[in-house]
Backbone of each chain as nested JSON, in Angstrom:
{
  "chains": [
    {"id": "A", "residues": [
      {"number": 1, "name": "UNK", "atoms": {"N": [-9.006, -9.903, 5.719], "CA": [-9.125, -8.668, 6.49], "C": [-8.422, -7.545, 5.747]}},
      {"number": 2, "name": "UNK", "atoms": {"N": [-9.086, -6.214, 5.85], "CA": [-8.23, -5.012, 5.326], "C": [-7.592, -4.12, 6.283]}},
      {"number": 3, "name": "UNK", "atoms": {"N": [-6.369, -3.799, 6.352], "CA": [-5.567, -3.083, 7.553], "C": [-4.88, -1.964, 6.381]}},
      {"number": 4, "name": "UNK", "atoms": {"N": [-5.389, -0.348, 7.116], "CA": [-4.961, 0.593, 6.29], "C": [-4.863, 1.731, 7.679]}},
      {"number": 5, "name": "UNK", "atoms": {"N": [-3.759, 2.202, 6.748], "CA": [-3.048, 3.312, 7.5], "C": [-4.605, 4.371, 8.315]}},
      {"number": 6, "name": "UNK", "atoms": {"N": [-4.6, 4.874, 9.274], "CA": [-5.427, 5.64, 10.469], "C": [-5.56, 6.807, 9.598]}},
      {"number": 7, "name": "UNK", "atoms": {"N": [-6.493, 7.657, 9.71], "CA": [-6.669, 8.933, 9.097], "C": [-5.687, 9.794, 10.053]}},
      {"number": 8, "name": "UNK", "atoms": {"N": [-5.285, 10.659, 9.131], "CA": [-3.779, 11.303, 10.079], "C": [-2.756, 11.272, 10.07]}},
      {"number": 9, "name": "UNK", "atoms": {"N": [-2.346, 9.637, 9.887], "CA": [-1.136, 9.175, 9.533], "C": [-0.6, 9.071, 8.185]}},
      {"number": 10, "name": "UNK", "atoms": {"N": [0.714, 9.876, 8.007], "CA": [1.234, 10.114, 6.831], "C": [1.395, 8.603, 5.944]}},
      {"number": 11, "name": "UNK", "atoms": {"N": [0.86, 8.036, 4.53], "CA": [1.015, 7.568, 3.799], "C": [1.863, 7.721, 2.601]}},
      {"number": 12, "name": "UNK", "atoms": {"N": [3.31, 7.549, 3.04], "CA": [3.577, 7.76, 1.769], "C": [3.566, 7.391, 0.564]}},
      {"number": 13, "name": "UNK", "atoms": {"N": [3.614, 5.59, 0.835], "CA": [2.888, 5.135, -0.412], "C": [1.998, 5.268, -1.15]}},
      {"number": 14, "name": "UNK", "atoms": {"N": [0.57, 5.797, -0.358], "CA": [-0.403, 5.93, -0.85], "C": [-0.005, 7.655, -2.283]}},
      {"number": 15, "name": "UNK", "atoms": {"N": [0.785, 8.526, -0.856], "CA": [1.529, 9.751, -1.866], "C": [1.92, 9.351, -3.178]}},
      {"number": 16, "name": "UNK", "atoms": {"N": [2.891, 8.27, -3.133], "CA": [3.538, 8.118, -4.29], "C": [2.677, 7.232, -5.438]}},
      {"number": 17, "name": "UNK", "atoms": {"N": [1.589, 6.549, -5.237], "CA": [0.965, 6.127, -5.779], "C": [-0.293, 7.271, -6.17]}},
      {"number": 18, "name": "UNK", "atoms": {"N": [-0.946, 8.227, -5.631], "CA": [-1.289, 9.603, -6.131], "C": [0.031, 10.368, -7.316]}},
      {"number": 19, "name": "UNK", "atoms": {"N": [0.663, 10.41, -6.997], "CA": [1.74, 11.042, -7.707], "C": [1.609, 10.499, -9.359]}},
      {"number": 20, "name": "UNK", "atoms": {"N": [1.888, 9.354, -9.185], "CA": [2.17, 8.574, -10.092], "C": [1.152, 8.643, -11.225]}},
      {"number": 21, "name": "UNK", "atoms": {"N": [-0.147, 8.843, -10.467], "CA": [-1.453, 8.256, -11.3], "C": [-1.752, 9.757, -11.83]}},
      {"number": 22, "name": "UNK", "atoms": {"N": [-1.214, 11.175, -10.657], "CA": [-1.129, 11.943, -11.678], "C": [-0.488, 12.305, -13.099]}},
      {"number": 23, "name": "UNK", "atoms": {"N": [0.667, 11.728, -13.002], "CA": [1.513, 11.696, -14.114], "C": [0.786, 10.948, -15.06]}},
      {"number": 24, "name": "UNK", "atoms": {"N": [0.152, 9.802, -14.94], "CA": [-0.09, 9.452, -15.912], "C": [-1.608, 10.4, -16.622]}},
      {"number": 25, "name": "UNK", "atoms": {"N": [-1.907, 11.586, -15.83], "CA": [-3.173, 12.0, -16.477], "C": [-4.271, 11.601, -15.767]}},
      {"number": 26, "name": "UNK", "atoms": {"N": [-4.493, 10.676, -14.77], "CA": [-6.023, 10.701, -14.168], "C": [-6.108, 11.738, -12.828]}},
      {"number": 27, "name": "UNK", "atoms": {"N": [-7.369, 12.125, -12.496], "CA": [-7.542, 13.285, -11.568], "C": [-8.233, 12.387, -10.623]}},
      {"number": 28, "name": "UNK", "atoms": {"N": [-7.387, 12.393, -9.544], "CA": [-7.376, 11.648, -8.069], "C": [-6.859, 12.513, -7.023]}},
      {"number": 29, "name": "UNK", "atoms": {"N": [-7.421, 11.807, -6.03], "CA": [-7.143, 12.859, -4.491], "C": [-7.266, 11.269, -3.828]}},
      {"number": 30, "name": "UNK", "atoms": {"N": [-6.871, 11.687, -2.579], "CA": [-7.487, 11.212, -0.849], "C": [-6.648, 9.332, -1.558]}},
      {"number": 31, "name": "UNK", "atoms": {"N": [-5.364, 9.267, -2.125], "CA": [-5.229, 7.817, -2.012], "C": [-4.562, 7.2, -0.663]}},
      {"number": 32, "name": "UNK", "atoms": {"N": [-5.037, 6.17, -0.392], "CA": [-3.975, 5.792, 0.702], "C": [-4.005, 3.724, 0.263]}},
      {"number": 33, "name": "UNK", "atoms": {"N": [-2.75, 3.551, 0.652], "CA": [-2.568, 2.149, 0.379], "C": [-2.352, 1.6, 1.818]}},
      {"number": 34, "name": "UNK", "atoms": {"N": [-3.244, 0.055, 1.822], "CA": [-2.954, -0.876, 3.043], "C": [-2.883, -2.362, 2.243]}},
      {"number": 35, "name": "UNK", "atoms": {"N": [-3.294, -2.841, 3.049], "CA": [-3.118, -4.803, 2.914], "C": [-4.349, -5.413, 2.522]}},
      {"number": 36, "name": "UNK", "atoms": {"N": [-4.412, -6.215, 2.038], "CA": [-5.507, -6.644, 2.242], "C": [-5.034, -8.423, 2.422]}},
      {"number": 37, "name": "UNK", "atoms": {"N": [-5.128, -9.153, 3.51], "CA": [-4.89, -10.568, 3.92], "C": [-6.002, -11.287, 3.966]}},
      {"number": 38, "name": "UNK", "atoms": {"N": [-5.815, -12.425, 2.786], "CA": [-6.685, -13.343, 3.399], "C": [-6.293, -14.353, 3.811]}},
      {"number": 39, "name": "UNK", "atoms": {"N": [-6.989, -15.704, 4.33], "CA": [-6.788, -16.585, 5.173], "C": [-7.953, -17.465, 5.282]}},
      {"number": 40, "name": "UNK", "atoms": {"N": [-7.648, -18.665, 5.561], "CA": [-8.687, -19.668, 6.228], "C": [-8.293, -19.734, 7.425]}},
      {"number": 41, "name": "UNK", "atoms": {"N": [-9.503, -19.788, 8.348], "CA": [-9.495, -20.493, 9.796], "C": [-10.517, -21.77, 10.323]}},
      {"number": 42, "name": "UNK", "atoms": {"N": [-9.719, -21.911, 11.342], "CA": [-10.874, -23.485, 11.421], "C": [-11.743, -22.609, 12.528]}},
      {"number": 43, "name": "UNK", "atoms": {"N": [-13.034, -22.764, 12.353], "CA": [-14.621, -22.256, 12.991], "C": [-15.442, -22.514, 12.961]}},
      {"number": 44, "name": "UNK", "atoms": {"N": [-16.226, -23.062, 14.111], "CA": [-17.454, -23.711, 14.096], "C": [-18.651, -22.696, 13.752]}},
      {"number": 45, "name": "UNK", "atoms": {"N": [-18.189, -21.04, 13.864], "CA": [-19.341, -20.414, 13.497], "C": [-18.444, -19.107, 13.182]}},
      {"number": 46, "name": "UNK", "atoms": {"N": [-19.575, -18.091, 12.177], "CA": [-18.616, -17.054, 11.548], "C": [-18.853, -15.897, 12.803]}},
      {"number": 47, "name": "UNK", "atoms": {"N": [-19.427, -16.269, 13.883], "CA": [-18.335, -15.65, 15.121], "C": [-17.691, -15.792, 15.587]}},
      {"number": 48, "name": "UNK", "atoms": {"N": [-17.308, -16.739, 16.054], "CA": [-15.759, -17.685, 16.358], "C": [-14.563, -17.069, 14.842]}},
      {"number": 49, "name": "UNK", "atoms": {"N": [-15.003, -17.131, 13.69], "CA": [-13.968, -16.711, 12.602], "C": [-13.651, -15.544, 12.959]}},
      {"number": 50, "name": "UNK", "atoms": {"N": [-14.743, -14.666, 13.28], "CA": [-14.098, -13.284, 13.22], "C": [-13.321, -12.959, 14.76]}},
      {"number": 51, "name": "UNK", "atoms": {"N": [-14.061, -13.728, 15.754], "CA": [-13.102, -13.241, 17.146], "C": [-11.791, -13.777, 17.037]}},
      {"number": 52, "name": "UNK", "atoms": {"N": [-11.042, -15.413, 16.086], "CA": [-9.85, -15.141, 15.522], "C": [-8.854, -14.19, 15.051]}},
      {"number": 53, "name": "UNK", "atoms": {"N": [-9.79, -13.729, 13.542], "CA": [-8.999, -12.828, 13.158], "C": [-8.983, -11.408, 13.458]}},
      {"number": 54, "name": "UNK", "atoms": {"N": [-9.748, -10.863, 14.327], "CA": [-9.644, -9.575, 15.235], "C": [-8.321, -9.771, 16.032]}},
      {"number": 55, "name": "UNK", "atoms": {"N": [-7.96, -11.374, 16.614], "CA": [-7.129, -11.368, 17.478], "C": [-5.436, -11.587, 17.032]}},
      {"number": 56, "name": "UNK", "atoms": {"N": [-5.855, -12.084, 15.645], "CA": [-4.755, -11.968, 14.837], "C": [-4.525, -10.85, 14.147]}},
      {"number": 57, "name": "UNK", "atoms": {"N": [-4.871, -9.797, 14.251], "CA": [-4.72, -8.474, 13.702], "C": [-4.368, -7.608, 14.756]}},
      {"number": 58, "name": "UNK", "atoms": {"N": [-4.838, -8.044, 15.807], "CA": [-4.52, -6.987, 17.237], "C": [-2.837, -7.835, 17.613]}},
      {"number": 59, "name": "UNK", "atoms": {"N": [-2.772, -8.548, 17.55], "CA": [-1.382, -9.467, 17.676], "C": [-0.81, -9.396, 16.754]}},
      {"number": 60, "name": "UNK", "atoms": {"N": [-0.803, -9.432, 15.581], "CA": [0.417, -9.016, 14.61], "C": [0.364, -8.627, 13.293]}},
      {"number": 61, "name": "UNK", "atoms": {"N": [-0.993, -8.124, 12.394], "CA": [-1.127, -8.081, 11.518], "C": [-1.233, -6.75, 11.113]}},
      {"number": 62, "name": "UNK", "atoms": {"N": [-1.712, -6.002, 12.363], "CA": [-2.364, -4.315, 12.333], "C": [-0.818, -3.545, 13.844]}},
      {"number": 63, "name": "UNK", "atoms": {"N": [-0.383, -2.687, 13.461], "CA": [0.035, -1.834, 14.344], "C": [-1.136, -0.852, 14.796]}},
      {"number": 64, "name": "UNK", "atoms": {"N": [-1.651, -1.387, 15.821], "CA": [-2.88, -0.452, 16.934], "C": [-2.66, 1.32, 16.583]}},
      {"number": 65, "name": "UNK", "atoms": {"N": [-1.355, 1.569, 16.92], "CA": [-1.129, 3.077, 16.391], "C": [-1.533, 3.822, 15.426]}},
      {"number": 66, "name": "UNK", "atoms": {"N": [-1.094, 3.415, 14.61], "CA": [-1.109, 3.342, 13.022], "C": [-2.316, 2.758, 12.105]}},
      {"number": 67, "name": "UNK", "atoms": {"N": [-2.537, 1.743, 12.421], "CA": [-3.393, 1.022, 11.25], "C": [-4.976, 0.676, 12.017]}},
      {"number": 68, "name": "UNK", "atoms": {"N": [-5.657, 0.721, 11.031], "CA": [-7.271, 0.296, 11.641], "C": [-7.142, -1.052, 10.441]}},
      {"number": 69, "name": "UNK", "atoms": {"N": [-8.219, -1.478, 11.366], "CA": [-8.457, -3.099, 10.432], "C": [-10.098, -3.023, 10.393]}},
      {"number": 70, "name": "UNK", "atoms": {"N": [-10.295, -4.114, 9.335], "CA": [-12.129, -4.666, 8.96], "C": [-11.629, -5.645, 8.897]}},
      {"number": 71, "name": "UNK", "atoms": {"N": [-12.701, -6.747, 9.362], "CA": [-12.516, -8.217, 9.068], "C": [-13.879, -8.486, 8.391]}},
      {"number": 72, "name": "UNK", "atoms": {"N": [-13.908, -9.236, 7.032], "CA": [-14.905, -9.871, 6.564], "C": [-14.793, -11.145, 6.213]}},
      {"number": 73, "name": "UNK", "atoms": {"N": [-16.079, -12.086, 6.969], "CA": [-16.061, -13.19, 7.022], "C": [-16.719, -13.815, 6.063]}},
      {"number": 74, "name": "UNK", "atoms": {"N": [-16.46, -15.115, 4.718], "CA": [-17.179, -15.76, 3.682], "C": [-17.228, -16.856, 3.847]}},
      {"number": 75, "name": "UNK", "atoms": {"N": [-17.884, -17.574, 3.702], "CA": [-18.346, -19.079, 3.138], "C": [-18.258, -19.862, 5.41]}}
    ]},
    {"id": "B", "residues": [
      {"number": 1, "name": "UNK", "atoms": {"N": [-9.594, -0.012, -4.363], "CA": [-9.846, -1.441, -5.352], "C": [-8.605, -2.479, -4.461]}},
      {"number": 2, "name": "UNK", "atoms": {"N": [-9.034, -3.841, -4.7], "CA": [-7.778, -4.75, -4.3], "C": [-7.59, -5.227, -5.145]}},
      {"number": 3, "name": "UNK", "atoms": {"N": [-5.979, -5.63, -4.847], "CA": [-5.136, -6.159, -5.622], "C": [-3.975, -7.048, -5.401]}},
      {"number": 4, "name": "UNK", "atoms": {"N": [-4.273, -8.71, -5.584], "CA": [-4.258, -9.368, -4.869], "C": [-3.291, -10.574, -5.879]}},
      {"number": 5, "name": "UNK", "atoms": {"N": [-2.376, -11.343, -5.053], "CA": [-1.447, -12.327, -6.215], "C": [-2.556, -13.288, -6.762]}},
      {"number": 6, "name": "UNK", "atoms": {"N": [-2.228, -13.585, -8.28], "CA": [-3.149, -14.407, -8.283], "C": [-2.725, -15.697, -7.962]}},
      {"number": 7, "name": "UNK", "atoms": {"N": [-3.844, -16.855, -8.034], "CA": [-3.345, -18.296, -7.841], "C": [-2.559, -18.845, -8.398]}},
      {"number": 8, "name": "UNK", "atoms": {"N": [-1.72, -19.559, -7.829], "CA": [-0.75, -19.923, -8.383], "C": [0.883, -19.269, -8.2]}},
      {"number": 9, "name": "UNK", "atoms": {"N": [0.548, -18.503, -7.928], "CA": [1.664, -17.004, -7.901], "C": [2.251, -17.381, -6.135]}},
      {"number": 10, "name": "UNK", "atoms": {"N": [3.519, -17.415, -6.433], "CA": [3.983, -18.194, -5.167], "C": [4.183, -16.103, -4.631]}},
      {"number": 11, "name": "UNK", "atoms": {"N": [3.745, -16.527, -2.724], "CA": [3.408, -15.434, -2.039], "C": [4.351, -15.3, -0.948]}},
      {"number": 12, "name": "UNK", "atoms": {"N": [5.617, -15.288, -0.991], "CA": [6.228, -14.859, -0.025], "C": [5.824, -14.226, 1.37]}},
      {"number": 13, "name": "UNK", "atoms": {"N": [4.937, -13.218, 1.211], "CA": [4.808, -12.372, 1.958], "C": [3.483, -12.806, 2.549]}},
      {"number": 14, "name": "UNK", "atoms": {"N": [2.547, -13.782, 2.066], "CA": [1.585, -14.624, 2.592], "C": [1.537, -15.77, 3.979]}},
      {"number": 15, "name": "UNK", "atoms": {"N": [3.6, -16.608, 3.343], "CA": [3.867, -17.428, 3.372], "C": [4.157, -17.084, 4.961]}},
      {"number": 16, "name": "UNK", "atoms": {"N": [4.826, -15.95, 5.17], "CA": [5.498, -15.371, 6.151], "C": [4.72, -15.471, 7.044]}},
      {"number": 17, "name": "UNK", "atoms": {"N": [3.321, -14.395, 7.065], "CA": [1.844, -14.498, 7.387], "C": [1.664, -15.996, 8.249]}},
      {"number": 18, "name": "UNK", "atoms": {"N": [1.482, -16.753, 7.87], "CA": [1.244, -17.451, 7.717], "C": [1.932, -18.717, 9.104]}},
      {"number": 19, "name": "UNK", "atoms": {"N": [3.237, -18.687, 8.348], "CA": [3.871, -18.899, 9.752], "C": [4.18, -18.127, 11.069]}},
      {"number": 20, "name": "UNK", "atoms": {"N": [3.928, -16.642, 10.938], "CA": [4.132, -16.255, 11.973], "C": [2.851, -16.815, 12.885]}},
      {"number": 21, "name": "UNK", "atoms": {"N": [1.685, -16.467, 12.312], "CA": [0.671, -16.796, 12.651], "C": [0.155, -18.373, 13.624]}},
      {"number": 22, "name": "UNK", "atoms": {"N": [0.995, -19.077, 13.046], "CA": [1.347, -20.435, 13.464], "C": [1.935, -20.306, 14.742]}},
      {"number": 23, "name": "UNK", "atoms": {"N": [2.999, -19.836, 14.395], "CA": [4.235, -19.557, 15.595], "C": [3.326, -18.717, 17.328]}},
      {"number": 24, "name": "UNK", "atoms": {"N": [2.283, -18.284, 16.744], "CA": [1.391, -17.521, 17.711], "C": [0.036, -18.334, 18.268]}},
      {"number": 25, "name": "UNK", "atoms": {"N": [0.226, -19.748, 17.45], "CA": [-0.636, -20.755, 18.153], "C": [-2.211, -20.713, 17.615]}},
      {"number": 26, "name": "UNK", "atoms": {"N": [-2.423, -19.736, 16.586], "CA": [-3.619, -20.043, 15.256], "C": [-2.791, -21.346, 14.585]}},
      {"number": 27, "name": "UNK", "atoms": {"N": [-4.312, -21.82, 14.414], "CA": [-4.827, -22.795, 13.201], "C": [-5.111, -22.061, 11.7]}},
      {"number": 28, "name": "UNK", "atoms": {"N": [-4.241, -21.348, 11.002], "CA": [-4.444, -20.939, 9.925], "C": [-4.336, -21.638, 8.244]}},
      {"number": 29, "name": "UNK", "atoms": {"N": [-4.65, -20.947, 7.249], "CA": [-4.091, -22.223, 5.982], "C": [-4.292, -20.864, 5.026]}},
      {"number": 30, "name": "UNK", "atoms": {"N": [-3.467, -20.919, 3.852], "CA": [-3.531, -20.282, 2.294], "C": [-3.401, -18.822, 2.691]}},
      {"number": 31, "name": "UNK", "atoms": {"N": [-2.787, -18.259, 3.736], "CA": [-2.63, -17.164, 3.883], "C": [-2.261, -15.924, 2.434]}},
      {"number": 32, "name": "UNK", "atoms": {"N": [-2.648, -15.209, 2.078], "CA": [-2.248, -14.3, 0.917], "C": [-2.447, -12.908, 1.26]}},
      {"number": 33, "name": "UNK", "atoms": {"N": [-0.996, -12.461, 0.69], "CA": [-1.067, -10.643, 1.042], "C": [-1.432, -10.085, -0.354]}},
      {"number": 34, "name": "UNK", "atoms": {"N": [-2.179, -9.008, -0.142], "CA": [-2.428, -7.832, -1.552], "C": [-2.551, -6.49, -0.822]}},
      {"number": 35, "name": "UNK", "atoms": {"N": [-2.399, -5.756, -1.675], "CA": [-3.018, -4.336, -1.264], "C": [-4.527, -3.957, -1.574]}},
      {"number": 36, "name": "UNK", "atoms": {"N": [-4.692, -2.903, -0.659], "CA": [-5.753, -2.141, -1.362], "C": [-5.369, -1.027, -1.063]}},
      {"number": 37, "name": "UNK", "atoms": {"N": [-6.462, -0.601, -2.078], "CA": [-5.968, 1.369, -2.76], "C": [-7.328, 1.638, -2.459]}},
      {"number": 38, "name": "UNK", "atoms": {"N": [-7.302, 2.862, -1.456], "CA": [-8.78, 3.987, -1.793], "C": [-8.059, 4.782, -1.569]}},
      {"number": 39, "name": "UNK", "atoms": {"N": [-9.073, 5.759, -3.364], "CA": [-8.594, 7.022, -3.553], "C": [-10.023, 7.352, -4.416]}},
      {"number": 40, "name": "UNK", "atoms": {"N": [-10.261, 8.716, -4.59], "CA": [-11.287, 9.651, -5.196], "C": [-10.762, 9.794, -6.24]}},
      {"number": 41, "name": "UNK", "atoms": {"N": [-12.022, 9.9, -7.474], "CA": [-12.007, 9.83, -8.369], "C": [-13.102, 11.11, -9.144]}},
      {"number": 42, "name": "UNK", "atoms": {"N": [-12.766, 11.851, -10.086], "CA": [-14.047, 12.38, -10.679], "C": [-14.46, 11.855, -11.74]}},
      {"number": 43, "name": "UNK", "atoms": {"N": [-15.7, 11.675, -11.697], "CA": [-16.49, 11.129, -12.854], "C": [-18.042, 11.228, -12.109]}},
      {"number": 44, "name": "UNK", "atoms": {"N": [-18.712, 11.184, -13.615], "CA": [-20.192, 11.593, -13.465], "C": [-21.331, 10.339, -13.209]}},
      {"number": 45, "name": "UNK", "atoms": {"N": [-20.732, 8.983, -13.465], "CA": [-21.799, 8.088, -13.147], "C": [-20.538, 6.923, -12.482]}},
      {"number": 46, "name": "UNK", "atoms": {"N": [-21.15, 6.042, -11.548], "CA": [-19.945, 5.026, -11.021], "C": [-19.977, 4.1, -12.246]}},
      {"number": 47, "name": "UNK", "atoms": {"N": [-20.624, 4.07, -12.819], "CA": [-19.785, 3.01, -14.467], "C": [-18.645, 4.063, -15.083]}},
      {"number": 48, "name": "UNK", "atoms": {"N": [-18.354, 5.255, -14.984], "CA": [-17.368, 5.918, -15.377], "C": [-16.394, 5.944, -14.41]}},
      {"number": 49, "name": "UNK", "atoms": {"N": [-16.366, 5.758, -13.167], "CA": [-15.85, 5.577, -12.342], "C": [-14.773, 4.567, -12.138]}},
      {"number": 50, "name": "UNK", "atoms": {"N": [-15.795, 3.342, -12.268], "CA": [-14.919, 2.301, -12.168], "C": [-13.835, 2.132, -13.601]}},
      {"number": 51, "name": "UNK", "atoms": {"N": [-14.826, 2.255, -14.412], "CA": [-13.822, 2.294, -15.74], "C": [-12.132, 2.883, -15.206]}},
      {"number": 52, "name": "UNK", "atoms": {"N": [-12.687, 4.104, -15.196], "CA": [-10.981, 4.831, -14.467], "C": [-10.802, 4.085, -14.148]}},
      {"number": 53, "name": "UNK", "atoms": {"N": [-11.126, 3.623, -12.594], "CA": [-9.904, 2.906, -11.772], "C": [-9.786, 1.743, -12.677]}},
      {"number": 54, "name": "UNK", "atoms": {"N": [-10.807, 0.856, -13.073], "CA": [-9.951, -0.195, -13.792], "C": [-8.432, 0.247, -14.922]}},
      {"number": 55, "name": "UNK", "atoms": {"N": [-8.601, 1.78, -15.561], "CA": [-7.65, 1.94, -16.382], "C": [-6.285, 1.585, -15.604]}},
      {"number": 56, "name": "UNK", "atoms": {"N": [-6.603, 2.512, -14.374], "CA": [-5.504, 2.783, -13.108], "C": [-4.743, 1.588, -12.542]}},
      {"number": 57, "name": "UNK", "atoms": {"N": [-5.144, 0.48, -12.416], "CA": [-5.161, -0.919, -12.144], "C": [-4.282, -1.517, -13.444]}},
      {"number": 58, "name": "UNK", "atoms": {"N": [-4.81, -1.225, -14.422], "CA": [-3.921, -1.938, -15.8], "C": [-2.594, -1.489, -15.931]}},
      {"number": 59, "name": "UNK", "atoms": {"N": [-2.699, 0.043, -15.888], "CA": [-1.923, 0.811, -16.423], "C": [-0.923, 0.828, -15.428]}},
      {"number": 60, "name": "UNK", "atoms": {"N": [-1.109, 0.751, -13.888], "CA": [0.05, 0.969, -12.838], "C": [-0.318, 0.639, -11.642]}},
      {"number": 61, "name": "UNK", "atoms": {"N": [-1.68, -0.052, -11.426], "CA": [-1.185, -0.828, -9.913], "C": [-1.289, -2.217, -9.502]}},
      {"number": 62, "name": "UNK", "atoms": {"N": [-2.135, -2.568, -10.718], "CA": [-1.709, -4.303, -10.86], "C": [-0.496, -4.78, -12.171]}},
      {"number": 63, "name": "UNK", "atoms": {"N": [0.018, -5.267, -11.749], "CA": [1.001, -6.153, -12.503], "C": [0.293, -7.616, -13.375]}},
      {"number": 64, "name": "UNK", "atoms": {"N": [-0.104, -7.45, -14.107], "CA": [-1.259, -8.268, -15.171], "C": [-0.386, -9.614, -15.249]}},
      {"number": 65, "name": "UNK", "atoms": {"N": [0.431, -9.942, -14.946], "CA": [1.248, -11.679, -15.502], "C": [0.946, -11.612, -13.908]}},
      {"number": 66, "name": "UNK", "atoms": {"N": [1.263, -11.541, -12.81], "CA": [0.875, -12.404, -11.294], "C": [-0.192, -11.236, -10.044]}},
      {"number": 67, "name": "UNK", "atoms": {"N": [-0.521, -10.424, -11.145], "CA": [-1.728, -9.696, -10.057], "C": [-3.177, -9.72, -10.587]}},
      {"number": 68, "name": "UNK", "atoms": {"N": [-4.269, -10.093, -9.457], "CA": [-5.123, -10.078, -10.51], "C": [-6.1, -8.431, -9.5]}},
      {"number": 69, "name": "UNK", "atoms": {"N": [-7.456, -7.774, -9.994], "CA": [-7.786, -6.803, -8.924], "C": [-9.241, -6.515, -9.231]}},
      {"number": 70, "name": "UNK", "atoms": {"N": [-9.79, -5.747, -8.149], "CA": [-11.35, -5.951, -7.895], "C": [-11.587, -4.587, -8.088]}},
      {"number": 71, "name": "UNK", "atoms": {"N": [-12.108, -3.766, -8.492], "CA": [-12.756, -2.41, -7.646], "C": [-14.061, -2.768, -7.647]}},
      {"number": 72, "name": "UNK", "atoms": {"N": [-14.506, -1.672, -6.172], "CA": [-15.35, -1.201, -5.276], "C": [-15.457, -0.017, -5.537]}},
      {"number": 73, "name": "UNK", "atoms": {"N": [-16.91, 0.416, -5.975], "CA": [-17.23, 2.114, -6.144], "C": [-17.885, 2.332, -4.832]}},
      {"number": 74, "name": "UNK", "atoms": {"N": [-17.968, 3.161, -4.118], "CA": [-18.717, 3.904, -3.193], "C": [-18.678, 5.229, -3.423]}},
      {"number": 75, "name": "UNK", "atoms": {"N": [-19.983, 5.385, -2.95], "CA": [-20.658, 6.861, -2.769], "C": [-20.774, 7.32, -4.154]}}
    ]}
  ]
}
């Protein structure tokens, strides 16, 4: 799943990682940094996987305030 | 782009994941944390595109001995 900071909400990492990449000379805008977690779950179907990890992201992986999440499900 | 420990690369911050997750009564396994970065880029075709960010990735946001990383062009 990917959990990244809400449009709005100040990133500063993402700032300081813009910063940085200016210094080194490349021309960038709009960075923002989040997570990206993966995981196995046990699921009999890749809807059952994803109503897991929606529920593990709303429970402790994503701050609701702050962070939006995607869950993508493989194999 | 993500950027993610590679295998092998013991994950603290996976590990954590992982058990909390447990502790919350999921069936989880191989939990792993990385980041991802979206940020804008100028360039005239997305094969120039990605090039950048791959520079960006070498040069300062993956760590090449235990990170390994993907980019994603859009739009």
């Amino acid at each position: 799943m990917l959990v990244r900071p809400k449009q709005g909400i100040l990133d500063p990492q993402g700032a300081a990682v813009e910063t940085a990449l200016e210094h080194l000379g490349f021309s960038v805008s709009g960075a923002r940094v989040g997570k990206v977690v993966d995981l196995e779950v046990e699921a009999s179907t890749s809807d059952d996987a994803r109503a897991q990890v929606e529920k593990m992201c709303e429970q402790l992986l994503a701050n609701p305030l702050m962070e939006s999440y995607e869950v993508e499900i493989h194999g």
